[in-house]
PLY file of the C-alpha trace (Angstrom):
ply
format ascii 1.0
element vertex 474
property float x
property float y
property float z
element edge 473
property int vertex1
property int vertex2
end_header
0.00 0.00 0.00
1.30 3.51 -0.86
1.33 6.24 1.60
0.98 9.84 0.93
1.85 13.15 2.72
0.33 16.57 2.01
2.79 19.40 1.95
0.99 22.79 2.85
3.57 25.65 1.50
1.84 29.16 2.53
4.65 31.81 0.74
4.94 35.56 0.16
3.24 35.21 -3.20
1.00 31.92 -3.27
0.01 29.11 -1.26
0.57 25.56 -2.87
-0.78 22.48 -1.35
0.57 19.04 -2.65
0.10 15.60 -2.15
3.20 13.49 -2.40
3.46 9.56 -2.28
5.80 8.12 0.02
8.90 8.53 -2.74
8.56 12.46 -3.09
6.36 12.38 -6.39
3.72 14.84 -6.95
0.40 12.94 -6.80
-1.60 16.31 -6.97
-1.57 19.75 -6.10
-3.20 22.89 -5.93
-2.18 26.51 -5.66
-3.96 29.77 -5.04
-2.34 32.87 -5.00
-2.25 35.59 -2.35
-4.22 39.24 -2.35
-1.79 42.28 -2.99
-0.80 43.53 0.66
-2.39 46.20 2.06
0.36 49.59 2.19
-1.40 52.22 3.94
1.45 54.12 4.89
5.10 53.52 4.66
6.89 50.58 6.80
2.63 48.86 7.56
2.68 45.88 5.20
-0.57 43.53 5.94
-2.09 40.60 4.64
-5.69 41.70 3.59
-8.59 40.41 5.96
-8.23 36.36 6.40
-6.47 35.59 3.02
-3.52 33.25 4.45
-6.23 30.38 5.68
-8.50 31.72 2.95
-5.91 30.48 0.33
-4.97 27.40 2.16
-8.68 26.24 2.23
-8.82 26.68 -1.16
-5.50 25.29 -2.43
-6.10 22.28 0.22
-8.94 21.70 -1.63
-8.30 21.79 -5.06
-5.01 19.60 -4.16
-7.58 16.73 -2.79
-10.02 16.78 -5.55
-6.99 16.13 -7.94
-5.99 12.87 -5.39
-7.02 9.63 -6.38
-6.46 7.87 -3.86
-8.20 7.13 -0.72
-8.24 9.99 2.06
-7.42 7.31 4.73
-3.93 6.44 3.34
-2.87 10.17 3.73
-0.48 10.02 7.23
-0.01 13.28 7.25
-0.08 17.26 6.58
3.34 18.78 7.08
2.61 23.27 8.03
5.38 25.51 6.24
4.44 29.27 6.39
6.03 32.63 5.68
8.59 33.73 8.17
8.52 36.71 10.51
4.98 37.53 10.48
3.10 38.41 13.40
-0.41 36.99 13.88
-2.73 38.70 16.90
-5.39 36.48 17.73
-8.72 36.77 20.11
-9.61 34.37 22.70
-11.26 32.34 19.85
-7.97 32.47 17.93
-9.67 34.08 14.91
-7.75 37.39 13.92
-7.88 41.06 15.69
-5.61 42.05 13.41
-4.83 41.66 10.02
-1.47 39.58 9.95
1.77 41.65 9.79
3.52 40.66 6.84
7.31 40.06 7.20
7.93 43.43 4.81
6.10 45.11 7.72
8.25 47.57 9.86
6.44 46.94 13.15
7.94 43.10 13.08
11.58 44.48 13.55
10.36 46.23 16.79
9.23 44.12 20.50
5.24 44.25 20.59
3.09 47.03 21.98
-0.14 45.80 22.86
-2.40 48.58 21.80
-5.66 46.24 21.66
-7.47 44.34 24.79
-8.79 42.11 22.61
-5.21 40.48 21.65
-5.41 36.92 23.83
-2.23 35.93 21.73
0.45 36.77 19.60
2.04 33.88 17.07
3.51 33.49 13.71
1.73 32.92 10.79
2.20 29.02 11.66
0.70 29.19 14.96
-1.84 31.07 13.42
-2.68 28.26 10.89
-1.40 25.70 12.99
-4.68 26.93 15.15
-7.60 27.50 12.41
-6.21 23.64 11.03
-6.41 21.70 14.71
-8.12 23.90 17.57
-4.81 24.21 19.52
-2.63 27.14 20.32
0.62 25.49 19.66
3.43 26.33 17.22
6.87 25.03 15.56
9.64 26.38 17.53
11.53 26.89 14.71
9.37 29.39 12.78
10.29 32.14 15.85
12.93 34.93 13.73
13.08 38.04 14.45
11.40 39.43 17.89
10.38 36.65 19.81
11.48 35.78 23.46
12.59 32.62 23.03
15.76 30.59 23.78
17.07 29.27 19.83
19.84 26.79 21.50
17.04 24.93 23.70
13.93 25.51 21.59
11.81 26.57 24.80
10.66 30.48 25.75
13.02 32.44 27.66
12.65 32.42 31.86
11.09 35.42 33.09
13.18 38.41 33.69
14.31 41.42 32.13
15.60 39.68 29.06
11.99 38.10 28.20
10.18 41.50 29.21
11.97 43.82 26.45
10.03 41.83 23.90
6.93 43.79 24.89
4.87 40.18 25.72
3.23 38.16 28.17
3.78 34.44 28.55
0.24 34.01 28.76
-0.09 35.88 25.25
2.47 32.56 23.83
1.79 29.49 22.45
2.64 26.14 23.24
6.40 25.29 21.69
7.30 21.67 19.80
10.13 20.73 17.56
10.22 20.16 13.81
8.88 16.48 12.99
6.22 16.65 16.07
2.71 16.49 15.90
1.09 19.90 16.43
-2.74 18.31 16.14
-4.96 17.23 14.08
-7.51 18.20 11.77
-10.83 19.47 13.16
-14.32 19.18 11.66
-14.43 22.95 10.67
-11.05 22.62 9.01
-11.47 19.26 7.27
-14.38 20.71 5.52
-12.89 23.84 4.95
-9.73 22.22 3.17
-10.91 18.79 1.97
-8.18 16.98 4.52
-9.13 14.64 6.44
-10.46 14.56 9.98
-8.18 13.93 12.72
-4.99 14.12 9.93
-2.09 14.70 12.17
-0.94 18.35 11.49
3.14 17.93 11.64
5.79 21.08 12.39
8.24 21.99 10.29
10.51 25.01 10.31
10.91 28.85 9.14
9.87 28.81 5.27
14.26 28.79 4.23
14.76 25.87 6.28
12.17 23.70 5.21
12.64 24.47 1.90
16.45 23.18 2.11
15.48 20.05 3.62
13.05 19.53 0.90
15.90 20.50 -1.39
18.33 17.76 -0.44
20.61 19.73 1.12
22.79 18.27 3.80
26.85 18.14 2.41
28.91 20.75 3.56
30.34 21.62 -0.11
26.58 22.10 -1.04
24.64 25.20 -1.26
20.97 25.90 -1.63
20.30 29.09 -3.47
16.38 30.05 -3.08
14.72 32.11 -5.59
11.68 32.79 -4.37
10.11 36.65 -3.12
13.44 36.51 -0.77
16.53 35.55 -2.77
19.02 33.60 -0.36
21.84 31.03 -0.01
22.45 28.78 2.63
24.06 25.63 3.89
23.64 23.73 6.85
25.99 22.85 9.98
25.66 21.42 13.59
27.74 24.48 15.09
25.52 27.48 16.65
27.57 30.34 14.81
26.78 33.29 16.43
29.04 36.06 15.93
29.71 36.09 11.81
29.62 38.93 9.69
28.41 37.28 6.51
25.70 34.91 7.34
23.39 34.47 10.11
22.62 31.14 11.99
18.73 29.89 12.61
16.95 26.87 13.67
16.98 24.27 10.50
14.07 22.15 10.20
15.94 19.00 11.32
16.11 18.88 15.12
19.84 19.35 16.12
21.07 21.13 13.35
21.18 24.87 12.03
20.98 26.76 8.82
23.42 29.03 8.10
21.68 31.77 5.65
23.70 34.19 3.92
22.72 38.11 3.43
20.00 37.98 0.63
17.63 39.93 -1.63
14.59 41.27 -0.64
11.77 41.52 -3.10
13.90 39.07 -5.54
12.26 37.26 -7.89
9.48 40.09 -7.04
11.33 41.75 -9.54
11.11 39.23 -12.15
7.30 39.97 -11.87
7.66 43.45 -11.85
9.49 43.47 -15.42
6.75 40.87 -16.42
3.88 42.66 -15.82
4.98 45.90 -16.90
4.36 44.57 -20.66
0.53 43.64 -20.34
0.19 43.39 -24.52
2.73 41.35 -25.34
1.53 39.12 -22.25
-2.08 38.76 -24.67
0.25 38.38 -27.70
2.06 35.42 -26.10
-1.22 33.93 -24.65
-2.41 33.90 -27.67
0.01 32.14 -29.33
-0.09 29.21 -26.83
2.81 30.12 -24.61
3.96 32.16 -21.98
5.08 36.08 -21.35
8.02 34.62 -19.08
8.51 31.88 -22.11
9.19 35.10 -24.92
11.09 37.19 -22.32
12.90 34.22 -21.83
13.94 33.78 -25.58
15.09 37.36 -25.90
17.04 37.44 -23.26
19.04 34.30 -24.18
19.67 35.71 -27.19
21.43 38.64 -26.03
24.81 38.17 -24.79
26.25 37.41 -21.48
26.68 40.76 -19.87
23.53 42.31 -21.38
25.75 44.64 -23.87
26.80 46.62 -20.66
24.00 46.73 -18.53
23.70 46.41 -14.97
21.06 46.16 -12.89
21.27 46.89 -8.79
18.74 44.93 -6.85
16.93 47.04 -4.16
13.72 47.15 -4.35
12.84 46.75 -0.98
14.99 49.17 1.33
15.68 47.67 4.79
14.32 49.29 8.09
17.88 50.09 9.68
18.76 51.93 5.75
15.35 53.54 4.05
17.90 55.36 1.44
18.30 51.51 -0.68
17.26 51.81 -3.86
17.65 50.06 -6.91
19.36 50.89 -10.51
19.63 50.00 -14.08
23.20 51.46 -15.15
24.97 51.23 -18.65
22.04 52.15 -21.15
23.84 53.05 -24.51
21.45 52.76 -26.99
22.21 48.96 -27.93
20.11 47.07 -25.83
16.08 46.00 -25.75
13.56 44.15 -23.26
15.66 41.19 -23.80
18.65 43.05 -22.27
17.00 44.39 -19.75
15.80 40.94 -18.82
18.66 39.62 -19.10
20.32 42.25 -16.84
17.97 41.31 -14.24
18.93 38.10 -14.03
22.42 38.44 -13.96
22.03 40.83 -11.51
20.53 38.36 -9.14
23.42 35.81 -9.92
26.20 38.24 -9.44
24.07 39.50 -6.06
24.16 36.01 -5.27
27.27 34.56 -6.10
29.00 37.28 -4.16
27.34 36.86 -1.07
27.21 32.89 -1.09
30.67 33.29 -1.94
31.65 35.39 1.49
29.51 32.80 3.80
31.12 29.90 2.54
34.70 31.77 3.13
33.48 32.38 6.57
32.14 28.90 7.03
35.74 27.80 6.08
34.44 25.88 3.30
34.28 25.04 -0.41
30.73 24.89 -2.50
31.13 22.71 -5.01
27.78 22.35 -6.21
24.94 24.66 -6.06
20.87 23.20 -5.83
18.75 25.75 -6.83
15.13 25.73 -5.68
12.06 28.22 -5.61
9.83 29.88 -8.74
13.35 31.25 -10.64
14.69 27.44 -10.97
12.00 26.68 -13.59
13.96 29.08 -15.84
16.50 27.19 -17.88
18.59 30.51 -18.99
18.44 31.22 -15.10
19.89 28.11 -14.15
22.56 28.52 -16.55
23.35 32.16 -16.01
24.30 30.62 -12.13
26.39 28.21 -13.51
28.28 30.66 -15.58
28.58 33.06 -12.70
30.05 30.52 -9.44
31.70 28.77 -11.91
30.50 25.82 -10.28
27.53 22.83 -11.28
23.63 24.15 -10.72
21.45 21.94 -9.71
17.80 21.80 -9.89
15.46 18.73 -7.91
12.09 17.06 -9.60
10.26 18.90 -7.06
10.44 22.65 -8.04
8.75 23.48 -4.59
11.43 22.61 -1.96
9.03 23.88 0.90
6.11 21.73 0.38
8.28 19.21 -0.12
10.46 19.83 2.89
6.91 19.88 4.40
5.65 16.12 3.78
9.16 15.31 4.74
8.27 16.55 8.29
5.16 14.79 8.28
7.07 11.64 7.02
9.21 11.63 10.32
6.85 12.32 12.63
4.19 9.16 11.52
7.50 6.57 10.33
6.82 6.88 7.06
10.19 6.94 6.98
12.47 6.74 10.12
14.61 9.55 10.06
14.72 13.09 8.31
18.06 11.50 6.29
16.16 8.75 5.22
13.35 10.42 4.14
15.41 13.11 2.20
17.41 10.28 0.31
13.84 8.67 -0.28
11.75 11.52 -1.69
14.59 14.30 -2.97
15.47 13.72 -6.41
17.31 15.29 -9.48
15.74 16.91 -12.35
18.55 18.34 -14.39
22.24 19.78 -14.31
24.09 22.95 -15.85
27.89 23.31 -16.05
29.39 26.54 -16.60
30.76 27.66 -19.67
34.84 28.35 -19.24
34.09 31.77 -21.39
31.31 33.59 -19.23
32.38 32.26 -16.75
35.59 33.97 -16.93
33.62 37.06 -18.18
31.45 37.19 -15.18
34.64 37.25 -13.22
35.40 40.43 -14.63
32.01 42.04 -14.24
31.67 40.68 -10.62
33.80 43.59 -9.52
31.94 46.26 -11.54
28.49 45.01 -10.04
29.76 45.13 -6.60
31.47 48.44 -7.13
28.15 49.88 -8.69
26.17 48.95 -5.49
28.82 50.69 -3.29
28.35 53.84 -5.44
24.94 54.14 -5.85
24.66 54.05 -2.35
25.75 57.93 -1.37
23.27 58.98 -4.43
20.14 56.80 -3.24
21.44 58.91 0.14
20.42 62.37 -1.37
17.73 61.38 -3.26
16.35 59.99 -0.14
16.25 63.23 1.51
14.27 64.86 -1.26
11.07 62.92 0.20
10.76 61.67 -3.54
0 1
1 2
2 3
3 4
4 5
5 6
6 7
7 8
8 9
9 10
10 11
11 12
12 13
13 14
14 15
15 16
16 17
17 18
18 19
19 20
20 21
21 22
22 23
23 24
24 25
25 26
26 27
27 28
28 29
29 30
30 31
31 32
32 33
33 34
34 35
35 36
36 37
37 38
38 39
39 40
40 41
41 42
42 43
43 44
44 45
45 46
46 47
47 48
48 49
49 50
50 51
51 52
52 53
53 54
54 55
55 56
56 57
57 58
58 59
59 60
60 61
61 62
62 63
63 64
64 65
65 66
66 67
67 68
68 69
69 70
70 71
71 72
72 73
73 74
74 75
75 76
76 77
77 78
78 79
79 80
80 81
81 82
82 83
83 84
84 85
85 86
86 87
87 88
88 89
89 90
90 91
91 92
92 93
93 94
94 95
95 96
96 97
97 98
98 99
99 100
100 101
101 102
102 103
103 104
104 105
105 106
106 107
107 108
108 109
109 110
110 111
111 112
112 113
113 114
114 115
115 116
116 117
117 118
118 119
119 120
120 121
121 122
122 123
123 124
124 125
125 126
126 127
127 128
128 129
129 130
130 131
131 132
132 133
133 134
134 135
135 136
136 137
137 138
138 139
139 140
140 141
141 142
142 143
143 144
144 145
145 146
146 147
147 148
148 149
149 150
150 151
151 152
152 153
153 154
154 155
155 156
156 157
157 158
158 159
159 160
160 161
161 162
162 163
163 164
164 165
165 166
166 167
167 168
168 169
169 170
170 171
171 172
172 173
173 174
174 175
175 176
176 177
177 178
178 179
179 180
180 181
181 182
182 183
183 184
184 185
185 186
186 187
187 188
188 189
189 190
190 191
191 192
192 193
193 194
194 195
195 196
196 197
197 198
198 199
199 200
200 201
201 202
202 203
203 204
204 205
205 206
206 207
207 208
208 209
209 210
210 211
211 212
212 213
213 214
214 215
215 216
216 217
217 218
218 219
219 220
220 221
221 222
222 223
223 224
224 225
225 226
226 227
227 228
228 229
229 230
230 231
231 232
232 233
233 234
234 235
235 236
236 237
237 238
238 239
239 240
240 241
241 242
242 243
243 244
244 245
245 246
246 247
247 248
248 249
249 250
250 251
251 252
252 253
253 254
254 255
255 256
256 257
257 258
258 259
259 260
260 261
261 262
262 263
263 264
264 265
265 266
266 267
267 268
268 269
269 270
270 271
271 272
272 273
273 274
274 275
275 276
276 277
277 278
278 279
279 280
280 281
281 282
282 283
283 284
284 285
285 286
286 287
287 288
288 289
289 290
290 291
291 292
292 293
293 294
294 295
295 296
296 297
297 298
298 299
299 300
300 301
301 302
302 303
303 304
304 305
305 306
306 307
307 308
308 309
309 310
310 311
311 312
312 313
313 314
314 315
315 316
316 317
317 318
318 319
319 320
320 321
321 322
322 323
323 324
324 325
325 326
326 327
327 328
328 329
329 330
330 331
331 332
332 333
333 334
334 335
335 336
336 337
337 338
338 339
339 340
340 341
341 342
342 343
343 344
344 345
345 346
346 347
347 348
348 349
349 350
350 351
351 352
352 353
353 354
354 355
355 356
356 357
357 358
358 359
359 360
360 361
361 362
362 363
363 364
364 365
365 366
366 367
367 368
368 369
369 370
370 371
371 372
372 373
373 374
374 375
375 376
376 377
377 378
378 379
379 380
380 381
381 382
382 383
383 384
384 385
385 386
386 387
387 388
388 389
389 390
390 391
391 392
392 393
393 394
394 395
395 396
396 397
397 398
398 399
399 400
400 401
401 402
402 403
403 404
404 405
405 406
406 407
407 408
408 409
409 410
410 411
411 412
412 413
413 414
414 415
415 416
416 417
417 418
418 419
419 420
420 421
421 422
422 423
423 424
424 425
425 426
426 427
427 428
428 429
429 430
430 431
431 432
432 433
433 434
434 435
435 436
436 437
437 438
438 439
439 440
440 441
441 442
442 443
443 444
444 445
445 446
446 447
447 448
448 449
449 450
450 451
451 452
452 453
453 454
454 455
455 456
456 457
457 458
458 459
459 460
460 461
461 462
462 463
463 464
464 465
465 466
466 467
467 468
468 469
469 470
470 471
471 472
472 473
């Protein structure tokens, strides 16, 4: 008898539910994606009115009418959600607030209880991990950013000065369990509200990154995952709790015992991607009408222009950080030669060469060597991107069967925690697969080389303008 786990992935764009059999392949799935936040003034970023469980009803439900199997061989549902968000919850545990995206300035800062009617403050995955099963428990590894709790032991901090500058109660938290545990199971309300079935167990997983490398395969120290999703990042995985580096931060991996290591990324990545995308709305009819895809003719012109974009750079900023509101991004080197393709093109590149760089000074730091690079998220299903990262480390891209690495990650989880399989190393040799490699070619690669230092020099000066232009109130 096959067994199947359902992977609930709940990102900054979409929410994808899939069912995978017991050897990682995609039985079905379903996807739905998420409302435009809500920007009423700068630094509030909010998911609008109940769209997070909204879109993981309906994704959990189109993923189970697509199933053909029998609900009762499903052992599990594995939770991955978006990273530092803050959910406020009633007494009920519906919302009092809409849910503060991670984008959202206020998540950076302890909490300030402004509302009585707040009974408790969780992550998005305690918030889901509450409308799935009833209970007010949570993942202990989804807690980045302001939270009192203790990373090395897993468990809230004691009570004392240290636990009060986070602006909480303990009676405000939820209940804490570890990766691969059972947080509940599915309720009546939820099971028809998402097609799952009652009683499922409902298994924790990790912060969004770190389930998505497990899902990804990653476990060698020579390996590095680089994520293209909303947030652009690399990381690699360790048992030692680095805590003082200057090129990488350390937090909780979605294996028990062990830590991801998470180099400094891009916010509002692949974002960008979209941005260009949707700027041409025409040629997105054109292409739909001739069967295919805008990303699909982008695609094509910007493989046919040439590595390095005939000069053009782009600077990926698109999202300033809190501590430096100046960032901004740039396109540099326009000369008259180049077209959408370019442009393109320059985008790309400019995420590899963001990338590379900053991979690059973790593994340095790390004291190691990457070798080979798996690539996982929405910008993997782009063949030209894949290669353009081979060209630029110089080193073998890699890209799994399963494009999403989270949901994947996910039914791993679940996997564990019902002995599906018996250990998260097991499972990931099991269910984590290869799709595809690239190797670089020795001529861009020894091109991007060159242009490496221009990029990173072109970030540095941009930097004093963005300054000035900043103080215009633009």
């Amino acid at each position: 008898m096959t067994r199947y786990l359902v992977g609930i992935d709940n990102g900054s764009q979409s929410t994808k539910v899939t069912v995978f059999d017991e050897d990682g392949r995609v039985v079905s799935e379903g996807r739905r994606p998420l409302r435009p936040a809500v920007t009423p003034r700068p630094g509030v970023v909010e998911h609008p009115d109940d769209d997070l469980w909204s879109s993981v009803g309906e994704a959990a439900q189109e993923a189970l009418r697509g199933f053909p199997g029998s609900p009762s061989d499903i052992e599990a549902v594995g939770l991955c959600t978006i990273r530092f968000c803050r959910a406020m919850l009633r007494a009920d545990g519906s919302l009092a607030h809409p849910v503060l995206s991670w984008m959202d300035d206020r998540v950076s800062a302890p909490y300030r209880h402004l509302d009585d009617s707040v009974a408790r403050v969780t992550t998005s995955s305690g918030y889901l991990t509450h409308r799935l099963t009833g209970e007010f428990r949570d993942t202990n590894a989804n807690y980045q950013g302001r939270w009192p709790i203790d990373t090395t032991t897993g468990h809230w901090l004691d009570d004392g000065p240290a636990f009060d500058a986070f602006g909480l109660r303990r009676d405000q938290l939820v209940d804490l369990v570890a990766p691969g545990e059972v947080l509940g199971r599915v309720t009546a309300e939820a099971a028809e509200r998402t097609g799952l079935p009652l009683g499922l167990p409902v298994v924790a997983t990790a912060n969004d990154k770190a389930v998505e490398a497990l899902g990804s395969g990653l476990r060698a120290p020579d390996e590095v995952l680089l994520s293209l999703g909303t947030y652009i990042a690399a990381m690699a995985v360790g048992t030692d709790d680095v805590r003082e580096a200057d090129h990488f931060w350390t937090n909780s991996a979605a294996e028990p015992g062990a830590h991801l290591y998470e180099s400094a990324g891009i916010r509002r990545g692949m974002w960008t991607v979209s941005w260009f995308r949707d700027l041409f709305p025409e040629a997105a009819d054109e292409a739909a009408r001739a069967g295919r895809s805008l990303e699909d003719v982008l695609g094509d012109e910007a493989a046919a222009a040439p590595a390095g974009a005939g000069g053009l750079l782009t600077v990926l900023d698109w999202l300033a950080p809190t501590e430096r509101p100046h960032r901004r991004g740039a396109f540099l080197g326009f000369d008259g030669r180049q077209g959408r393709g370019h442009l393109y093109r320059s985008i790309l590149e400019g995420i590899a060469l963001t990338m590379a760089d900053r991979s690059a000074a973790m593994a340095a730091e790390l004291g190691r060597r990457t070798e080979r690079v798996v690539v996982a998220g929405g910008g993997s299903r782009s063949a030209l991107m894949m290669q353009i990262l081979a060209d630029v480390t110089g080193v073998e891209t890699v890209r799994n069967a399963v494009g999403d690495g989270a949901g994947l990650g996910a039914a791993i989880c679940g996997a564990v925690a019902t002995g599906v399989h018996p250990s998260f190393a097991v499972a990931q040799e099991a269910m984590v697969r290869e799709r595809d490699r690239f190797r670089p070619d020795p001529a861009a690669h020894a091109l991007y080389r060159r242009l490496l230092d221009v990029h990173r020099d072109a970030a540095a000066a941009t930097d004093s303008l963005n300054r000035r232009l900043h103080a215009l109130e633009l």
